[in-house]
C-alpha positions as CSV (number, residue, x, y, z in Angstrom):
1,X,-2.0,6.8,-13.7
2,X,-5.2,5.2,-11.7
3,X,-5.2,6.0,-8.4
4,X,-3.7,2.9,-6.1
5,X,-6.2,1.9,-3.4
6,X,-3.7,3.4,-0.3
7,X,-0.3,2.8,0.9
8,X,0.5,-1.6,0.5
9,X,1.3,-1.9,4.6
10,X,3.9,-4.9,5.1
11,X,3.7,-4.5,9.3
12,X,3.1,-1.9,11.5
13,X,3.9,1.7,10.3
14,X,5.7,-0.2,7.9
15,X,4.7,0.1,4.1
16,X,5.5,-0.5,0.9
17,X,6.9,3.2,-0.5
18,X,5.0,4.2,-3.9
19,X,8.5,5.9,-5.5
20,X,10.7,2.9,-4.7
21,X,7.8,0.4,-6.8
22,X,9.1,-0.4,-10.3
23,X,6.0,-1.2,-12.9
24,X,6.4,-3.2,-16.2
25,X,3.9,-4.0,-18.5
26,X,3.2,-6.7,-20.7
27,X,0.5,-8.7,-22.8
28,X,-0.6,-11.5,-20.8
29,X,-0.8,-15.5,-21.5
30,X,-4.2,-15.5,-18.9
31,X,-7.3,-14.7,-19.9
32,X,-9.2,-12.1,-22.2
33,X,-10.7,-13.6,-25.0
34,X,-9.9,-11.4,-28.0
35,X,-8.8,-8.2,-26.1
36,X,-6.0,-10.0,-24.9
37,X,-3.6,-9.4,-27.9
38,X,-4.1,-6.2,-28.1
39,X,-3.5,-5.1,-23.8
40,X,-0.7,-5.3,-21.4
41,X,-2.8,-6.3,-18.5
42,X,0.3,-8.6,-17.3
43,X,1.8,-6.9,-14.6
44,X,5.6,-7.0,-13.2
45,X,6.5,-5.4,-10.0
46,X,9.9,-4.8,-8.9
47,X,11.1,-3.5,-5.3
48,X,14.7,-3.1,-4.7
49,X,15.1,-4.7,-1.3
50,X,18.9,-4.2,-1.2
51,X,19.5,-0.1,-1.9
52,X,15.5,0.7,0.4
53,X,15.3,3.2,2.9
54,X,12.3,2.3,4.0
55,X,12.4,-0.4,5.9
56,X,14.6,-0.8,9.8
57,X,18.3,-2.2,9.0
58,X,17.4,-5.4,10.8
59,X,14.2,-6.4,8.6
60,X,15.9,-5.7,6.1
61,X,19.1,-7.9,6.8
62,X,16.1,-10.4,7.4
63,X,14.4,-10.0,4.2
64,X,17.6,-10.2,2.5
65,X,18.7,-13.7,3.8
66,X,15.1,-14.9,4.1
67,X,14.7,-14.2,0.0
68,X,17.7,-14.6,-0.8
69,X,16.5,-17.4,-3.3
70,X,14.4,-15.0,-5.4
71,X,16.7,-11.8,-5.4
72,X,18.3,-10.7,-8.7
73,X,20.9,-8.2,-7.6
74,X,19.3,-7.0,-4.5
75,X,15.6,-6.8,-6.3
76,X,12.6,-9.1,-5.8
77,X,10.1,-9.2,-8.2
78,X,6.2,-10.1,-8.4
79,X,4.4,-11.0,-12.0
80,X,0.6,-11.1,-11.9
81,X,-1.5,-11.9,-14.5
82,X,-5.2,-12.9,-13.6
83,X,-7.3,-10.5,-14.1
84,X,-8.6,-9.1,-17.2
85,X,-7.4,-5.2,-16.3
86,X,-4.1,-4.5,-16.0
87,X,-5.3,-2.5,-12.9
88,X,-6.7,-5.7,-10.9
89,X,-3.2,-7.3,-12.0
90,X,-1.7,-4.6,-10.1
91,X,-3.9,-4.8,-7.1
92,X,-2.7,-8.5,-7.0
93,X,0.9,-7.9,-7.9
94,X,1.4,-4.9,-4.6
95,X,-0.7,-7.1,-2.3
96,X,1.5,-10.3,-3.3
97,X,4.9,-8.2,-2.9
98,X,3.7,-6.6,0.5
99,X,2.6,-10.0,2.0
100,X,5.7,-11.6,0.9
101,X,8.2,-8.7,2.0
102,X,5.7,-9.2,5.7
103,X,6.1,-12.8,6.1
104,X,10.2,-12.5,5.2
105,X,10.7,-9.1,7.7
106,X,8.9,-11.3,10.5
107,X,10.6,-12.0,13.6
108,X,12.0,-15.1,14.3
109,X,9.8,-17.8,16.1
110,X,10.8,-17.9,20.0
111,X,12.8,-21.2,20.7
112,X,10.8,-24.1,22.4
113,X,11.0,-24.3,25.7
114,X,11.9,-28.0,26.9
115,X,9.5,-29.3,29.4
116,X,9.7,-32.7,31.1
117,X,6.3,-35.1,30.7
118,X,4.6,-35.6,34.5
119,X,5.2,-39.0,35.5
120,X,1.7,-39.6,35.9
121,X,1.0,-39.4,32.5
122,X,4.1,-41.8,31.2
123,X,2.9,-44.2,33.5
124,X,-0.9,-44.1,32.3
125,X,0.7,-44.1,28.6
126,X,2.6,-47.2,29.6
127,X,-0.2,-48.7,31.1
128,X,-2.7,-48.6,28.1
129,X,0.0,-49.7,26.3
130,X,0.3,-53.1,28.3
131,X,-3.3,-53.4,28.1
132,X,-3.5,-53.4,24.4
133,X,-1.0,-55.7,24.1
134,X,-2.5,-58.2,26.4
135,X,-6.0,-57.6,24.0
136,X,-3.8,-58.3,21.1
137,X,-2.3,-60.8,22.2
138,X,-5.3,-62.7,23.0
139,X,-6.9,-61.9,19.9
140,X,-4.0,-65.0,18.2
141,X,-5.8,-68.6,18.1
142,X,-3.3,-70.3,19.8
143,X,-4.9,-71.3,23.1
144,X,-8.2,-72.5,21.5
145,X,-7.8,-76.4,21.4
C-alpha cells in the first residue's frame, strides 16, 4: 500500500481515521486510453458514519441528519474516477469524503437578528421613488397638443 499524503482533517483536531476508511477497487469508465481495461484506477470509499468513534456525539448526530440522503445503513460512500492512477483517484476520493463529512459536521448558521430600517432611509427610498414616477410619468405624450 502507497503511502497516503497525511491524516484527511475534516475540522479542527478532527480527522478522517485511516482504519475506519473502506477501499474498493474497480476498472474505470474515465480515461486511460488502452491501459484502462486492464487497471482498477476507479476508486470507492466508504466510511461508516453511523458505528465511528471518531468523531464528538453531536457532529455526528449532525452528519447523520445532514446526509441522511446519501447513507446506506449508516455508511456514506465517495467514487472517484478521474485520474489515470488509481492513487490520484484516491487522493480525490479522501479529500471529497473529508470535505463533505466537514461541511455536514458544521455548526449551524446563527439566526438573523431582526433589525428595524432607520426612518431616514425609508423616507429617502420613498422619495426617489416619487421622483421616478413623476419622470415616468412625464415621459407619456399626453400633454403635447
Amino acid at each position: 500500500m502507497e503511502c497516503m499524503s497525511g491524516p484527511y482533517v475534516v475540522r479542527g483536531s478532527v480527522s478522517l481515521p485511516e482504519a475506519e476508511l473502506m477501499w474498493r477497487f474497480s476498472r474505470s469508465s474515465g480515461p486511460g486510453g488502452q491501459h484502462v481495461n486492464t487497471s482498477d484506477s476507479q476508486v470507492e470509499l466508504r466510511f461508516d458514519l453511523a458505528r465511528t468513534e471518531a468523531f464528538p456525539p453531536v457532529w455526528k448526530e449532525r452528519a447523520l441528519q445532514r446526509l441522511a440522503g446519501r447513507l446506506v445503513d449508516g455508511v456514506v460512500t465517495v467514487r472517484a474516477s478521474e485520474h489515470r492512477s488509481q492513487w490520484r483517484n484516491r487522493e480525490t476520493a479522501a479529500v471529497r469524503l473529508a470535505s463533505l463529512l466537514a461541511e455536514a459536521t458544521a455548526p449551524p448558521p446563527k439566526p438573523r437578528k431582526a433589525t428595524r430600517i432607520p426612518r431616514g432611509i425609508n423616507e429617502r427610498r420613498l422619495r426617489e421613488k416619487k421622483q421616478r414616477a413623476e419622470t415616468k410619468r412625464g415621459r407619456s405624450g399626453r400633454d403635447w397638443g
